[in-house]
Structure formats: C-alpha cells, structure tokens
C-alpha positions in Angstrom: -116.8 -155.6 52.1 -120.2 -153.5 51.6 -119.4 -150.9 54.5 -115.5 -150.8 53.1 -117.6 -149.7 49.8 -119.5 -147.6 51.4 -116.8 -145.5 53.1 -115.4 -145.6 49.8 -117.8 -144.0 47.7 -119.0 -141.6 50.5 -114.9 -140.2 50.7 -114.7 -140.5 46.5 -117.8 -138.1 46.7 -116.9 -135.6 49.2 -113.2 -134.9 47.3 -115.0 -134.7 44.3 -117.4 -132.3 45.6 -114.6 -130.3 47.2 -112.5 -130.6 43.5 -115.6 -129.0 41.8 -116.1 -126.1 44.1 -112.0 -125.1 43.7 -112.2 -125.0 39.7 -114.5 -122.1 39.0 -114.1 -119.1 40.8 -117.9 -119.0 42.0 -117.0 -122.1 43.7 -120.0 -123.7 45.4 -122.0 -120.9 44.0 -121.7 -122.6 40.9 -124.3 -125.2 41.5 -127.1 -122.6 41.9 -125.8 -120.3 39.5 -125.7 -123.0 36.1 -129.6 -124.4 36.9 -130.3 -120.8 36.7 -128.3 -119.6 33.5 -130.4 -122.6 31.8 -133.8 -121.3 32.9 -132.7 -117.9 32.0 -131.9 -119.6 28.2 -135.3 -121.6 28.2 -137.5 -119.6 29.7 -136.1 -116.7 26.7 -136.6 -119.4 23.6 -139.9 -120.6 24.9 -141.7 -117.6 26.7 -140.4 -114.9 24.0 -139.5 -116.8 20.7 -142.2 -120.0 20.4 -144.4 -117.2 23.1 -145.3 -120.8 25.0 -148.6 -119.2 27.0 -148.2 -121.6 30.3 -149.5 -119.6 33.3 -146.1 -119.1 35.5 -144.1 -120.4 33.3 -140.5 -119.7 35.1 -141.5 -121.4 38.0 -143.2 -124.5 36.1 -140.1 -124.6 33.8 -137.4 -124.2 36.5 -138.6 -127.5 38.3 -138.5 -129.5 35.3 -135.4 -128.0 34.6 -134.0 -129.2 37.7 -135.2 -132.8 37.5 -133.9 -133.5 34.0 -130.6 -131.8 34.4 -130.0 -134.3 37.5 -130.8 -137.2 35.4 -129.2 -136.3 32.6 -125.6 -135.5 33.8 -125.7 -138.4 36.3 -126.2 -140.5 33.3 -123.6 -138.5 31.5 -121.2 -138.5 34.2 -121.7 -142.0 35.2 -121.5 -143.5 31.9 -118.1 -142.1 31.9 -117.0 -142.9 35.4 -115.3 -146.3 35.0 -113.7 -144.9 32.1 -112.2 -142.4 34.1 -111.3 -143.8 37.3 -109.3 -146.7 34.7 -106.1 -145.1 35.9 -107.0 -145.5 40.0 -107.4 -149.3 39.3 -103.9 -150.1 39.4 -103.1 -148.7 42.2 -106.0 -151.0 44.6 -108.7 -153.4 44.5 -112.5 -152.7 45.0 -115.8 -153.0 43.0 -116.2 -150.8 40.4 -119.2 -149.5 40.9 -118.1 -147.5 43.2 -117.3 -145.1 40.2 -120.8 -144.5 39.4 -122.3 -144.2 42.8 -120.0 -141.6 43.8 -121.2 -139.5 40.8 -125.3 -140.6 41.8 -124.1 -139.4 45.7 -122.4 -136.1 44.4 -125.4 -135.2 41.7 -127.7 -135.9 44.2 -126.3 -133.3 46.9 -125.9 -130.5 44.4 -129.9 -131.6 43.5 -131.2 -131.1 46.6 -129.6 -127.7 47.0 -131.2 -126.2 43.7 -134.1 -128.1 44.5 -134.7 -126.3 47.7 -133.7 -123.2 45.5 -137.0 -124.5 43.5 -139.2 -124.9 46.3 -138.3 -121.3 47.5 -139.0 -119.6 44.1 -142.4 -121.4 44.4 -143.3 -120.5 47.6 -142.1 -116.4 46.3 -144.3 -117.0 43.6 -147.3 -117.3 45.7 -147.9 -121.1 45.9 -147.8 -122.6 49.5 -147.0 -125.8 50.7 -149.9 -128.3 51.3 -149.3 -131.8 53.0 -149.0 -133.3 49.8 -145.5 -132.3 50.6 -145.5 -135.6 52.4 -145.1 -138.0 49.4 -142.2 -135.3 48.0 -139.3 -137.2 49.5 -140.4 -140.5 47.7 -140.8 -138.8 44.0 -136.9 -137.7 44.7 -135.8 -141.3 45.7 -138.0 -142.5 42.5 -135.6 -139.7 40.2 -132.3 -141.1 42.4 -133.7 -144.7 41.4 -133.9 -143.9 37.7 -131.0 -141.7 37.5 -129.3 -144.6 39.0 -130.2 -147.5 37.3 -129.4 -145.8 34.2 -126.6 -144.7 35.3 -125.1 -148.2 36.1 -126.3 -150.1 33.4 -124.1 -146.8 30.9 -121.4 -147.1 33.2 -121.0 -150.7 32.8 -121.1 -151.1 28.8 -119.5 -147.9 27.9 -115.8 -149.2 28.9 -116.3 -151.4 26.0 -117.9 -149.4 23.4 -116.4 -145.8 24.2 -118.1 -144.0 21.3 -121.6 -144.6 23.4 -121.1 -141.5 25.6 -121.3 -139.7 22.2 -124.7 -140.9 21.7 -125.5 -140.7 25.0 -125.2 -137.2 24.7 -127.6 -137.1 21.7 -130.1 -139.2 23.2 -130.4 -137.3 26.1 -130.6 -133.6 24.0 -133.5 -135.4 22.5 -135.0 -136.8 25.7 -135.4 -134.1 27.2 -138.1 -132.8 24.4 -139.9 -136.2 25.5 -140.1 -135.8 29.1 -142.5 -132.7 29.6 -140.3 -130.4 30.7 -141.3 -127.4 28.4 -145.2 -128.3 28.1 -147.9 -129.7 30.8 -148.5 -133.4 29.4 -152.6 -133.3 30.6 -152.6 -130.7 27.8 -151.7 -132.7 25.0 -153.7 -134.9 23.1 -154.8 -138.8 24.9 -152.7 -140.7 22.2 -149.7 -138.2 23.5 -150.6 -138.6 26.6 -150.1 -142.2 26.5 -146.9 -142.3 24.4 -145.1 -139.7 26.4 -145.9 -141.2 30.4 -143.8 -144.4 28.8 -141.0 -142.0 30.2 -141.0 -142.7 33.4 -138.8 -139.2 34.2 -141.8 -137.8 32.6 -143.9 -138.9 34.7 -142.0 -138.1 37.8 -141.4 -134.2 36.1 -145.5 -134.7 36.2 -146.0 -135.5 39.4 -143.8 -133.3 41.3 -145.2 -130.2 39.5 -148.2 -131.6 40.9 -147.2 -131.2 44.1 -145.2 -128.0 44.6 -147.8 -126.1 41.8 -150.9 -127.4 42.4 -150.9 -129.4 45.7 -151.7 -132.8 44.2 -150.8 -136.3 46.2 -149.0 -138.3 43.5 -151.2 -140.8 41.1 -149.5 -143.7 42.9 -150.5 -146.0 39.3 -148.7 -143.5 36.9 -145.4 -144.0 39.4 -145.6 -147.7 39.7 -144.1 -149.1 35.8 -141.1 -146.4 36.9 -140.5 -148.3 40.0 -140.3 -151.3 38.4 -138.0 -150.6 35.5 -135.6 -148.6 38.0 -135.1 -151.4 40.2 -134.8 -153.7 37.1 -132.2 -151.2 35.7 -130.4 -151.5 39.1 -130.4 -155.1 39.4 -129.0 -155.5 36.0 -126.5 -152.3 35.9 -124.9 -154.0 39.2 -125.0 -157.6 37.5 -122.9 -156.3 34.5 -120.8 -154.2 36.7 -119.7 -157.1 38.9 -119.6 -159.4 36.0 -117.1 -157.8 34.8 -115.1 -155.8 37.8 -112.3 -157.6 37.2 -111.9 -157.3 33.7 -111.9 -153.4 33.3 -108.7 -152.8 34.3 -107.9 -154.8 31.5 -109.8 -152.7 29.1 -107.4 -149.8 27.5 
C-alpha cells in the first residue's frame, strides 16, 4: 500500500510538473525566471527606497528569497490540494495525502533548480565554497521537513474550513517580515534576536546564509527546536489526514 502510494505521488508530480511547464510560454524557464522577477522587486524597495546598507545585498536577499518562496507556496499549494483533487476522489480509492506530497515533491524539484541558480550567483559574486558545504543537504531536508509538516497539517483542516487559505495567504505575507529574509538577525537587538529564531524557517534562512556567504558549519542547537516541531507537524498532519481520508470525499 506504501509503494502503491508512492508510485502514485511520484506520477501525480511528474504530470503536474509537465502541466506547469505547457501553460506559460517560457515553459520550464519559468521557474528561474519568477525567483528572479521577485529579487528584482525586493532588492529595488529595499536597496533603493528603505536604502537597506547590507554588504551584497542581491546575493544575501536572493537566498532568502528562495527559501521562503519554497515554503510559502508549498504551504499555499498544499493547503489547497485536497480541495482540489475532491473531483479525482470519485473516480478511485487511495490516501489522501498523496495530494499534498505531490505538491512538497514538485516544489521541491523546482527549489533545487533555483537553488543551484543561488549557489552560482554566489560563487560569481566572489564567495567560494568551503566544506561547510557538507552540512548543506541537511538544512534543505530541515526546509522540506518544515514546508511539509505544515503543509499537511493545512491540507488536512482546510477541506473543512475553506476560508483558511485566505488567511493563510495573510499569514504568510506577514511571515515572511518575521523570518530574516530582508535583514541579518545577529544584527538586531538580543530581545529580537530571541523572539525572531522562535521561527524555525528563520533560523534555517540563518544558517544557510551562513554557509554559502560566510562558510559557517550550522549551530547544530539553533536547528534542533525546528527538528522537533517538523516532525511533530508531520506526525500530526498525517494523523488528521488519515483520520479523516475517508470522509473528504464527502465534504462539498
């Protein structure tokens, strides 16, 4: 039943991949060119309007950038997915969270391309790769964790309170002010400090800077809470999903 699962979200994900590159004309394109257009939007309000002073700002913006736009529309999308795949339900059986995995699976390919977009515009802007590399494959399975365990726990209670994908939307417009993606956190003030690494995508924004900027290993004890509440949101996203997998189809 797992494997059947499996093969199903990994063939949801392709065809959904493959239906996103044939509606724009840039096709797969696309996915390099949108990251972009919003660093060319941030990086105009913050480096020329509120004249933010961070030294290489492009590059220091354009990874948060990347990071938060992965969470947020795999939250978005997967919030929505159940929702959206109500009509498929009728026509076979199998768990529903295979709804919001196949977004998590299809975010996450179109992530890793602009994120080795990232890594080259850092590496053009004069900062080399250090072995601290190493630990960069484990902050991107920490960002798949959270994305995902948010992810399914929205995916699970928005077929039954729809209006939440509106406030989902506001919620993440303000998050994203709250998760260090336009300022360096070790900058701000120790109270602020404290309050904003409660975020764990914050955190993981932090970290990975760290790395691909300034060739620091991760602070293993700033990760750790994140690790925790992402398998805790997993655990309980996939509770609530297969507590109610038979009862969606239901839902109108």
């Amino acid at each position: 039943m797992l494997l059947k699962n499996l093969n199903l979200v990994l063939y949801r994900s392709a065809a959904e991949l493959k239906s996103e590159a044939t509606r724009t004309y840039a096709g797969y394109l696309w996915w390099i060119l949108d990251p972009l257009l919003s660093l060319g939007v941030y990086y105009v309000a913050f480096n020329y309007i509120f004249h933010r002073k961070t030294e290489h700002f492009a590059v220091f913006l354009f990874s948060g950038i990347v990071v938060y736009r992965f969470f947020s529309g795999t939250v978005v999308r997967g919030a929505g997915s159940i929702i959206a795949g109500h009509s498929l339900m009728y026509y076979m059986y199998f768990h529903k969270i295979l709804f919001p995995l196949s977004v998590v699976v299809v975010n996450l390919i179109k992530f890793l391309i602009t994120l080795l977009l990232v890594i080259a515009v850092v590496w053009i802007s004069g900062f080399r790769p250090t072995w601290s590399y190493l630990a960069l494959p484990f902050l991107i399975g920490l960002v798949v964790l959270i994305s995902t365990g948010v992810s399914l726990v929205c995916a699970a209670l928005t077929p039954f309170f729809p209006d939440f994908q509106l406030l989902l939307s506001t919620i993440l417009h303000l998050l994203i002010f709250l998760s260090g993606v336009f300022y360096e956190i070790s900058k701000l003030t120790p109270r602020m400090q404290s309050i904003i690494r409660l975020n764990p995508l914050a955190v993981l924004i932090e970290q990975i800077r760290g790395i691909l900027l300034y060739g620091q290993w991760p602070n293993l004890i700033f990760l750790l809470p994140g690790l925790l509440v992402s398998i805790l949101l997993i655990v309980l996203g996939w509770w609530l999903i297969h507590k109610f997998n038979r009862y969606y189809p239901k839902l109108r």
